[in-house]
Every structure is written in structure tokens, then in C-alpha cells.
C-alpha positions as CSV (number, residue, x, y, z in Angstrom):
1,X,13.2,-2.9,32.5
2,X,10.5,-3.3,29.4
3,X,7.7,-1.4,29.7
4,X,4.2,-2.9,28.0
5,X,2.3,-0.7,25.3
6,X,-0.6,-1.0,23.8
7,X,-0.5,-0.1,19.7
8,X,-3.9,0.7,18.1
9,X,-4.6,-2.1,15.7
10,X,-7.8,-2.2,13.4
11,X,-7.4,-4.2,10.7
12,X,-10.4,-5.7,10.4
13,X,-12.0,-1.8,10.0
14,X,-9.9,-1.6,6.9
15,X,-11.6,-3.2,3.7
16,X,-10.2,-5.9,2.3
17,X,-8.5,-4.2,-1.0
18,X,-6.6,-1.6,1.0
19,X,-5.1,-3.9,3.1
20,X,-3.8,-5.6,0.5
21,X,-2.2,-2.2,-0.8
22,X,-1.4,-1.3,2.4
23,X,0.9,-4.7,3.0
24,X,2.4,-4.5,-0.4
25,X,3.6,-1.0,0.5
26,X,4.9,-1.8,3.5
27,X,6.9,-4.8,2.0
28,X,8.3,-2.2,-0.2
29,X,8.8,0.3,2.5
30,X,11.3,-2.1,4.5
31,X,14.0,-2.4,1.8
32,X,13.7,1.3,1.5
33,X,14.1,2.2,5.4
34,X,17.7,0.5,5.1
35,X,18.9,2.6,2.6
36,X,21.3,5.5,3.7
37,X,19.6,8.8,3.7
38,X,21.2,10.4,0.2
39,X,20.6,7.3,-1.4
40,X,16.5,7.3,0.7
41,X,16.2,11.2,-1.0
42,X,17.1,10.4,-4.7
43,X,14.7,7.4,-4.9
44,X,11.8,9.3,-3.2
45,X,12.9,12.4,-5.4
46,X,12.5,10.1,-8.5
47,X,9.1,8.2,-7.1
48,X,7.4,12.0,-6.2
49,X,7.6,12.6,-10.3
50,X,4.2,13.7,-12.2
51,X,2.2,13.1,-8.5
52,X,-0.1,15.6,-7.6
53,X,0.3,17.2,-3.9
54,X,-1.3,14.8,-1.5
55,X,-5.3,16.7,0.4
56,X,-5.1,16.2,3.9
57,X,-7.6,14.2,4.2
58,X,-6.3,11.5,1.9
59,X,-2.7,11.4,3.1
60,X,-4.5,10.9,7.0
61,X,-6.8,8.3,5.7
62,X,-3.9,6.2,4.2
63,X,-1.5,6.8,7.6
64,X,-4.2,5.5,9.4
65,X,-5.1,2.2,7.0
66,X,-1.4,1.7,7.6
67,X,-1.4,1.9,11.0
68,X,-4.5,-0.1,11.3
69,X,-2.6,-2.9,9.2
70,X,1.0,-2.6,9.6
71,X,2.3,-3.6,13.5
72,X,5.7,-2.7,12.0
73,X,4.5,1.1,11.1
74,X,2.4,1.8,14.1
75,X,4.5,1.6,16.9
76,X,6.5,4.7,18.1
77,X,9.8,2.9,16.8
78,X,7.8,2.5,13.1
79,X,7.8,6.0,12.2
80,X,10.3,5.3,9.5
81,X,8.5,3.0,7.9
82,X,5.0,3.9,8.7
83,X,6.0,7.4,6.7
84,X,7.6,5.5,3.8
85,X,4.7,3.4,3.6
86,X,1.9,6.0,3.2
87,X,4.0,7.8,0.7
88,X,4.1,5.2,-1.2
89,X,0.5,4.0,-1.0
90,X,0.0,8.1,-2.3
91,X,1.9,7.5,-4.9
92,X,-0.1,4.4,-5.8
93,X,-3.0,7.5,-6.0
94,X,-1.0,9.8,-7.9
95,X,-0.8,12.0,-5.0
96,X,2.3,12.7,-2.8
97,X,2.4,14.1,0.4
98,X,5.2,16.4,1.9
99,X,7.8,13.3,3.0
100,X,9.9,14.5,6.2
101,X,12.8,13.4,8.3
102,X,14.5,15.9,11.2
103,X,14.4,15.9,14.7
104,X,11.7,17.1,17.6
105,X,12.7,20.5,18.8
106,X,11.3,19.9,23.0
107,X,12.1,17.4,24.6
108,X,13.0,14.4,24.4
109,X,14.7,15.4,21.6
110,X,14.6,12.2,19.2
111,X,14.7,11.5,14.8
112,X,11.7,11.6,13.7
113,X,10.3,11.1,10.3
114,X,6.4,12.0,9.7
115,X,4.4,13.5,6.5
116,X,2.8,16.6,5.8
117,X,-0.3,17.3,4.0
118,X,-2.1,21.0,3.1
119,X,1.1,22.0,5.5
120,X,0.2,20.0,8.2
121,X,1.8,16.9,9.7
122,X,-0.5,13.9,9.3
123,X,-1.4,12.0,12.2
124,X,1.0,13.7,14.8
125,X,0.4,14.3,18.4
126,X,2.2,18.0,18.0
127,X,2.3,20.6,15.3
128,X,4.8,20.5,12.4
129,X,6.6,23.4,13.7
130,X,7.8,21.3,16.8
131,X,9.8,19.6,14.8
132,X,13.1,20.5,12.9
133,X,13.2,19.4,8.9
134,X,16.9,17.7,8.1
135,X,14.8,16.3,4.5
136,X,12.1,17.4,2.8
137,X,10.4,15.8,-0.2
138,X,7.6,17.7,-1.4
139,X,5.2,17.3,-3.9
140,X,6.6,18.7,-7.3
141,X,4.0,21.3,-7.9
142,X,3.8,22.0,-3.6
């Protein structure tokens, strides 16, 4: 049995340059999301270098552009590459935010990847401690 959902869509709120970036990111985000996980942590590890830890602000701003642009990256299934996405359009800033992949701790238990900014996850429905971290990719300096 399918169940409908309805997945916020605004991309005509978004002006015209970002969504640009914001497609180009996510082109590059797909390739990325198919990599295995040690491989997904050295290339993130290398792409973090010289950025500046990612304001909370900024990092939400960018998650919702991409969710506003990106049907891939705002579903509940798109959390992969929604997160690889907005790290990357950070990047593109010279900013980076706090890239994270674990698990929920309360049920339903699921992976989950999301990013934190100012020690916050960005754009989440729970708090960052309601989750458990298996990879963390923090700004250099953070």
C-alpha cells in the first residue's frame, strides 16, 4: 500500500542565481551519495579544507534553497543527498557546516544523515541529541 505525501516545494521563492547553484550542487551531490562511506569521509574530509565553520543561519538558508529546489533532497528518503548538497553549496561560501551521518536514537529507529550548525542540527524536526553520530565532519577550526 503507497501512501501519498505532500513535499514542500518553493522554487519559484528562490532567486534565480541560487537555484542555479543549488542544481549544480545537487548534480554533484548524486555521484557522491553512491560512494561507500570511507571513501564519502575522505572526499568530504578533503572538500572541508581552509572553510570557515558554517553560522546557523547560513547553513538553514542554504538547506532550505535546496529543499525549495531539489525534489530529490526534500523528501524524507533525500536526506542523503539534501545534506551532501548544502555542504557543498557552503563550501561554495567558504563555509562548512558540521556534516553528520548515524542513526535516530527513539523510535523508529532509521540512518539518518543531517548537518549541524552553531551545534545545532539545521532544519530538523528533533534536537541533535536524538540522534546517534556514526560520522562526523566538522569544520576544521569547529
Amino acid at each position: 500500500m503507497s501512501a501519498i505525501q505532500v513535499v514542500p516545494h518553493y522554487s519559484r521563492s528562490v532567486p534565480r542565481g541560487l537555484r542555479l547553484r543549488v542544481r549544480a550542487a545537487s548534480l554533484l551531490a548524486a555521484p557522491l551519495a553512491k560512494l561507500s562511506p570511507a571513501r564519502m569521509r575522505t572526499i568530504l574530509s578533503w572538500l572541508r579544507r581552509g572553510a570557515e565553520p558554517a553560522a546557523l543561519a547560513d547553513a538553514a538558508a542554504l538547506r532550505d534553497a535546496t529543499v525549495g529546489v531539489s525534489l530529490d533532497a526534500a523528501g524524507p528518503e533525500g536526506c542523503l543527498r539534501r545534506t551532501l548538497t548544502v555542504a557543498l553549496l557552503c563550501r561554495s561560501r567558504g563555509i562548512w557546516p558540521t556534516w553528520c551521518v548515524g542513526v535516530t536514537t527513539m523510535p523508529p529507529f532509521r540512518a539518518h544523515s543531517w548537518i549541524e550548525a552553531e551545534g545545532e542540527a539545521v532544519g530538523e524536526d528533533v534536537s541533535a541529541s536524538q540522534f546517534a553520530k556514526l560520522i562526523a565532519i566538522p569544520a576544521r577550526g569547529a
